[in-house]
N, C-alpha and C positions, 0 to 999 in steps of 0.2 A: 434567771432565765433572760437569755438577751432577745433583743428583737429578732435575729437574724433565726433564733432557737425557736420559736413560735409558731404551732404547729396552724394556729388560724393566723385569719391574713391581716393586710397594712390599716385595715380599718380601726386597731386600736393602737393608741398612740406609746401606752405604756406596758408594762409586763408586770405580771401578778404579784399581786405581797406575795412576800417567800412564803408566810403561813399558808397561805391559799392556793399555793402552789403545791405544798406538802399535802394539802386538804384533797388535792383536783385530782392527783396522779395517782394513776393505776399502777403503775410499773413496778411498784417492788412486788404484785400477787399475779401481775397479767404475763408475766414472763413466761410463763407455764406456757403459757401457747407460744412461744418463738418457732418451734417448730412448724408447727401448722400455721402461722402467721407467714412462715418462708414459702410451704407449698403451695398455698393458697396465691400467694402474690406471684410465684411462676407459672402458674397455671392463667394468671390474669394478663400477666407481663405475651406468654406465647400467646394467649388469645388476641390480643391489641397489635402483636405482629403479623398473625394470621389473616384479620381484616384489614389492615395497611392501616387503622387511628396512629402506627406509628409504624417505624421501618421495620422488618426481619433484622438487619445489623442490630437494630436500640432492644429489641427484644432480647435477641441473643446476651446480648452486653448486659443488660439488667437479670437474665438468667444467669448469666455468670457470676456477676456481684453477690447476690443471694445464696446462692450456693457457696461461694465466701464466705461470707456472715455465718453460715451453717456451722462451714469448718472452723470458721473462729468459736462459733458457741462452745462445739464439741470438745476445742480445745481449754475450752475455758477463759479465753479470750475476749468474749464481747460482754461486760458487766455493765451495760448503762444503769444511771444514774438519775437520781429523781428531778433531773433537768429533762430527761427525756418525755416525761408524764406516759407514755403510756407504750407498751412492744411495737404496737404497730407505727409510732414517729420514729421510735430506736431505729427501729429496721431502716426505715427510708433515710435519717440522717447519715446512718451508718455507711447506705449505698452512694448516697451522693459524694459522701469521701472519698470512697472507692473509685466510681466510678464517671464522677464528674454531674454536669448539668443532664445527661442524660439520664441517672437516676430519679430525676424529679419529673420525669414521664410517666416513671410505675402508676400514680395515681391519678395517671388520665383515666374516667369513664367509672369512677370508685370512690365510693365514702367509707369513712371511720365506721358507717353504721353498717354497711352490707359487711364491710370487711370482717366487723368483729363479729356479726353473727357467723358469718363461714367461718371462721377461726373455729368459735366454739363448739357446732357442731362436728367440726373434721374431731376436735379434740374429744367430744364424749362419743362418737361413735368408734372410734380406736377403746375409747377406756371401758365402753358397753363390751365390747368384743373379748376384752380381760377380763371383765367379772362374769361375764358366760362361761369362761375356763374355769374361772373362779369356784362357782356355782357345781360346774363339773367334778372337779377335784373334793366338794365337799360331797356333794353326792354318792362318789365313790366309796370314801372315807365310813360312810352311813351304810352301804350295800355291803361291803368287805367285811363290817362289824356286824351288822344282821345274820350275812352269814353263820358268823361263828355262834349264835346266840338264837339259832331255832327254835331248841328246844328248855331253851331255860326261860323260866317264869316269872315275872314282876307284878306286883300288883296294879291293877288300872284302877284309876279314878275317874271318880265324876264329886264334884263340889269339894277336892280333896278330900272326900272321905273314900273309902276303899270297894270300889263295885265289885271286879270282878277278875280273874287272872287272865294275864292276859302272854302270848310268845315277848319277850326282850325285843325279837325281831322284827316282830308287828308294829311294836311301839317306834322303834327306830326308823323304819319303813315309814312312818305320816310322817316324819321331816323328809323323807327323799319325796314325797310326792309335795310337799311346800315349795320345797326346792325345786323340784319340776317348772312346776306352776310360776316361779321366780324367773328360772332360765327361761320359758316361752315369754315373758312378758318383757324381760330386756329384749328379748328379738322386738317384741312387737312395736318397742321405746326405742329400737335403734333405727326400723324401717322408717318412721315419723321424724326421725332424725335427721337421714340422710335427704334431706329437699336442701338444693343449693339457693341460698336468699343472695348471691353473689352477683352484681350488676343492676341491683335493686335501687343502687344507687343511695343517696341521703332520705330517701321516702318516696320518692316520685319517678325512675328510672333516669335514662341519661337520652341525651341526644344527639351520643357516639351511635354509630351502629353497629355495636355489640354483639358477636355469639355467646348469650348467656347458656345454652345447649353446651358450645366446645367445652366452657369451664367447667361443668358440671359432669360432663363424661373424662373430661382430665382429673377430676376430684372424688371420680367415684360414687356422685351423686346419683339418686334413681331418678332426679326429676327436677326441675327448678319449680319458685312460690310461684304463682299464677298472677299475683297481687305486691306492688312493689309496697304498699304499706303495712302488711301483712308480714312481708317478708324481713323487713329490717325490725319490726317491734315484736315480734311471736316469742315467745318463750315459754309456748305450752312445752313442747319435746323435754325441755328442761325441767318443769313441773314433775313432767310423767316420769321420769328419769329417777327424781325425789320420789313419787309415792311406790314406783319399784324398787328403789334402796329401803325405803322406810316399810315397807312386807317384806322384802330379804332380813332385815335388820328385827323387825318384831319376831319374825321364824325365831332368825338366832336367840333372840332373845327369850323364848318363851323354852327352847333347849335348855337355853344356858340356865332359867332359875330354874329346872329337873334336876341338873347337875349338881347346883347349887343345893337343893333338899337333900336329891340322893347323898351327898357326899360329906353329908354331917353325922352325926353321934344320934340322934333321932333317929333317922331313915337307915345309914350303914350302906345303903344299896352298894355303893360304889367307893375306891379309892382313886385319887388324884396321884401319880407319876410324878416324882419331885421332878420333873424336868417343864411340867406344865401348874407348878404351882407353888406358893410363897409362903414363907413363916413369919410369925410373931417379930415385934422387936425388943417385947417384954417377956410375952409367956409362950416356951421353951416347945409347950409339946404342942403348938399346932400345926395346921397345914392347910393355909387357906386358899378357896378357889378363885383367883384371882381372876384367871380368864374370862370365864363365862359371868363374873360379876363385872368386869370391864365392860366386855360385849352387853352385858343387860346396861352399864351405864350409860357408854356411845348410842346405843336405839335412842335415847331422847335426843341428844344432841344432831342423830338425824332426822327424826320427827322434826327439831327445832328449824332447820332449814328449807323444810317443806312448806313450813308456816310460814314462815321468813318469806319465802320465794311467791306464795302464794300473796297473803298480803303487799307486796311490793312491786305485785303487776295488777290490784285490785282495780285501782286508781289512775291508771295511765293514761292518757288520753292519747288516740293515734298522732304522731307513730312514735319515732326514738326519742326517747328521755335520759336524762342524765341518772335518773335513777337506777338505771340496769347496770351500769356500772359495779353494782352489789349484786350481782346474780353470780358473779364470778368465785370471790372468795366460799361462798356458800357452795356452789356447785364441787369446787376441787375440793375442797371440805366431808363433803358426802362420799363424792369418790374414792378417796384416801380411807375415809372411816370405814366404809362397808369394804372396803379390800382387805385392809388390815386385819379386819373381824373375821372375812370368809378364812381369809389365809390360816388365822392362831385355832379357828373351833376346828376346821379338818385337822390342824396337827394335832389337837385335843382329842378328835376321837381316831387319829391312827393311833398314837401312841401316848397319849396323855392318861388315857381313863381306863380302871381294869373293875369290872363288874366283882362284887364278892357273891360267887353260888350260893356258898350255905348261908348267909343271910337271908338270900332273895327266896331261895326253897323254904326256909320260917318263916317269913313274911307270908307268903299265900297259903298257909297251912293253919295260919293263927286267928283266923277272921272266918268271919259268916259270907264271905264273897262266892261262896258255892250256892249262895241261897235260892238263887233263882232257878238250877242247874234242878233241884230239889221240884220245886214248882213244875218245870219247863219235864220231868220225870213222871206225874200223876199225869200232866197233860197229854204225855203220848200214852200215857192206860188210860184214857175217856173221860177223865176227871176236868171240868172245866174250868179253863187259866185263871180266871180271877177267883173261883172256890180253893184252886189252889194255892194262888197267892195270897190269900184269906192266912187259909192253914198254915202256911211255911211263918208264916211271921208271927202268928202265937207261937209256931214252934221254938223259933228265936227268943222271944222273950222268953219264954220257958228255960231255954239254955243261957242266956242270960243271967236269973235269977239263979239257977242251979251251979253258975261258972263250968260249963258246960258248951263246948263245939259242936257241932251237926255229926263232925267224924265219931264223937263221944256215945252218941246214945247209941242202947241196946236194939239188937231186931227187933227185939219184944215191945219196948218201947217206941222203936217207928211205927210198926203197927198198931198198936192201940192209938195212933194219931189218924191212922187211916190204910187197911188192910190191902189197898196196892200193892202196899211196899213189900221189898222182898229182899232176900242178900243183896242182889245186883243193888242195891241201893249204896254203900259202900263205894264201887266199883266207878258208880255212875260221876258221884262226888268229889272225886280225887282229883286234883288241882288237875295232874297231868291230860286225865279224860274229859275235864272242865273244858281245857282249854280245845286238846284235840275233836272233841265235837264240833264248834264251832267253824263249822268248812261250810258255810257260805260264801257265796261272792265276796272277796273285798272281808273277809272273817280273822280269825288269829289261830283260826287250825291250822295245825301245822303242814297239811297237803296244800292248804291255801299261801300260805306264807314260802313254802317252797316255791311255789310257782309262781310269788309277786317279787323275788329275787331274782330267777332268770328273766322276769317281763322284764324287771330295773337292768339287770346285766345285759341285757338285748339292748335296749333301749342306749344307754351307755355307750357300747359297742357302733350300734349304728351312726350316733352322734358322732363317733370318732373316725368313722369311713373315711377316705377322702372324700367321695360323692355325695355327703350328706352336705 
C-alpha cells in the first residue's frame, strides 16, 4: 500500500507490513455493504450540498460518481483489492478516479465510524424486513399443513414420555405461534434499528453545520442518536438482532429434532420426500433427515455469534474501537444462517414431509394416555379429582400387570373399581373423544383448533394487506 493509498493521514511516514495489512482489512467481508455504503454516502454528499459545506455542482458530481460505482458493482466491475482495506476507502478511491479532487469532499463532515454504523444498520434493517417474509412463508407452510391434519391424532408428550393425544394440528399450530412471536420481535429489532448514528462524526460530532435530520429522512430513518458517543459505538440493535435469530433458530430447531424422532423406525410418525432428504454412502436402505439435522446444527453456530457479539462489546470503553470491526462477519453470518434455515424447513413442511395415519392412529391407542380422561370422568359424577387420580393409577398398574389397556377391561370389571362407571365409559376414552373434549381456550378440540386456523389465516391475511 503506497502512501498516496492510505486512507489515514501524512502523520505516518511509512505504510504497513503487507502482513498487517492483510491483518487490518476488512474488505474481503465488508463488501457486502457496498450498497448501502453508496446510499448512505449520497444521502450525505446531497445533504452537504443542501447546506452549502459544499456546492450543489460538487454534490451533484459526487452523486453522480456513486451511482457509477453502483453500475459498475452491478456490472461486476468494481472488485477492490485488499489495498483498499475496507468498502468505504474503495468507494472513495474509486470516486476520486472518476470524478477528480472533488470526490475527496464526500468525506467533509463524516468519519469511518458514523459511516460504518449507517452502513450497517441500512443493511440489517433491509435483511430484518426478508426474514419477516421469511418468517411469513413459514408460518404459512405450518397453517396449510394444520389444515389438512385436524382431525388426525399424535401423541403429546411431556418429559418424552407419552401424556396425552393430542390434534396433528394443535401441535403444529405452537410453531406458528413461535413464529408469531419471532416475526413481532424482528419488527421490534428493526424499529431499534432504524436511529440514524450518521453525522455523529468520529465520536464527538463535527463543526460543519450539518442537517443530521435531512440524512435520516433521506435514509429512511425514524430518528437520529441523541448522543454522538453513543451513536458511533452502540451495537445493541445488533445484539438484539442475534438473540431474535437465536429464538427463530432454537423454534426451528426444536421442530427439526420432532422430525428427526418422528421420522425414524422407533417413532414411524412421518416419511421424509426424497426431495428433502439424503441416503447412506455405505447402507443402501436409508433416508436420512438431513434438513432438520442441519437446521438443529446451524442453531449453535447462531447461538455462537450472539456469544461472540456479546462478549466483544463487554469490554469496550466509549466510544469506537477497532474491535467491531468483528461485528461484521458474525452479523452476515447469522443473517445468511437463519435465512437459509427459514427458507429449507418451509419447503420441508410444504412438500418435504408426509404424516403416516395408520401409524399415528396405533400410536394413541397403545398407551394409558386416556388416563386422566378416566379420572377427569368420576370427576364430573362427584367423585373427587385426586380420589380419582388415586384410583385410575392402581387401575393402570392393574393393567400393567395383567398386559391389559383401559380400552381392555370389562364393564364389570370398571365397576368393581368404582360403580360410576357405566358403558359411556368406552365412549368417553376413545383417543378421538379424548381429544375432541378438550375445547378450552387455546385446547386441542378440535372446534378449538378449527378456530385457531382461521385466527392464523386472518392473521396472515391481514399482514399481507397493503395497509398493514
Amino acid at each position: 500500500m503506497t502512501q498516496s493509498q492510505k486512507t489515514w493521514s501524512d502523520r505516518f511516514e511509512s505504510s504497513l507490513h503487507p502482513a498487517i495489512a492483510r491483518f487490518n482489512a476488512s474488505i474481503g467481508f465488508d463488501i457486502e455493504l457496498l450498497p448501502y455504503d453508496l446510499t448512505g454516502s449520497i444521502a450525505h454528499a446531497q445533504m452537504l450540498g443542501r447546506t452549502g459545506i459544499i456546492s450543489a455542482e460538487d454534490a451533484n458530481r459526487i452523486t453522480n460518481g456513486l451511482e457509477q460505482i453502483r453500475a459498475e458493482a452491478e456490472r461486476g466491475e468494481f472488485t477492490p483489492g485488499i489495498d483498499a482495506e475496507d468498502v468505504h476507502f474503495a468507494v472513495e478511491r474509486r470516486l476520486t478516479q472518476l470524478i477528480g479532487d472533488t470526490g475527496k469532499k464526500l468525506h467533509t463532515a463524516r468519519s469511518r465510524n458514523d459511516q460504518v454504523g449507517t452502513d450497517v444498520r441500512l443493511y440489517l434493517r433491509d435483511r430484518i424486513h426478508h426474514l419477516r417474509d421469511r418468517v411469513r412463508d413459514f408460518q404459512r407452510a405450518l397453517v396449510d399443513l394444520a389444515a389438512a391434519h385436524v382431525e388426525t391424532l399424535i401423541p403429546g408428550y411431556t418429559h418424552l414420555q407419552r401424556a396425552q393425544p393430542v390434534s396433528l394440528a394443535h401441535h403444529l399450530l405452537a410453531y406458528f405461534q413461535m413464529a408469531q412471536r419471532d416475526w413481532e420481535r424482528l419488527g421490534e429489532v428493526a424499529a431499534r434499528t432504524n436511529i440514524s448514528p450518521l453525522g455523529c462524526g468520529a465520536l464527538a460530532g463535527t463543526t460543519f453545520a450539518i442537517d443530521r435530520d435531512d440524512t435520516a429522512r433521506q435514509l429512511g430513518f425514524d430518528g437520529i442518536y441523541a448522543n454522538s458517543l453513543d451513536g458511533v459505538s452502540d451495537r445493541d440493535f445488533a445484539i438484539e438482532f442475534m438473540s431474535a435469530a437465536s429464538l427463530i433458530m432454537m423454534h426451528l430447531s426444536r421442530l427439526s429434532e420432532e422430525v428427526i424422532l418422528w421420522s425414524s423406525q422407533e417413532f414411524g410418525f412421518v416419511t421424509l420426500a426424497d426431495s428433502c432428504a439424503t441416503g447412506s454412502s455405505i447402507m443402501p436402505q436409508k433416508k436420512n433427515p438431513d434438513v432438520p439435522e442441519l437446521v438443529r446444527g446451524k442453531t449453535g453456530r447462531v447461538f455462537g455469534h450472539l456469544q461472540g457479539l456479546l462478549v466483544l462489546m463487554k469490554g469496550l470503553p466509549l466510544a469506537y474501537n477497532k474491535d467491531l470491526q468483528e461485528d461484521k462477519e458474525a452479523l452476515f453470518d447469522a443473517v445468511k444462517t437463519t435465512d437459509a434455515c427459514l427458507e429449507a424447513m418451509t419447503i420441508m413442511m410444504c412438500e418435504g414431509i408426509e404424516f403416516r395415519q395408520a401409524r399415528l392412529d396405533a400410536a394413541v391407542t397403545e398407551d394409558f394416555s386416556n388416563a386422566t380422561d378416566v379420572a377427569d370422568y368420576l370427576a364430573a359424577r362427584g367423585v373427587p379429582f385426586r380420589e380419582a387420580y388415586n384410583l385410575v393409577g392402581r387401575v393402570v398398574r392393574t393393567c400393567l400387570a395383567a398386559n391389559k389397556l383401559l380400552k381392555d377391561l370389562t364393564l364389570d370389571e370398571w365397576q368393581e373399581l368404582h360403580p360410576a362407571f357405566a358403558d359411556d365409559i368406552y365412549a368417553a376414552i376413545a383417543p378421538q373423544q379424548v381429544v375432541a373434549a378438550r375445547n378450552s381456550a387455546g385446547g386441542t378440540g378440535f372446534e378449538q383448533v378449527r378456530q385457531a386456523i382461521l385466527a392464523a389465516r386472518a392473521l396472515l391475511d391481514d399482514a399481507a394487506s397493503p395497509s398493514s
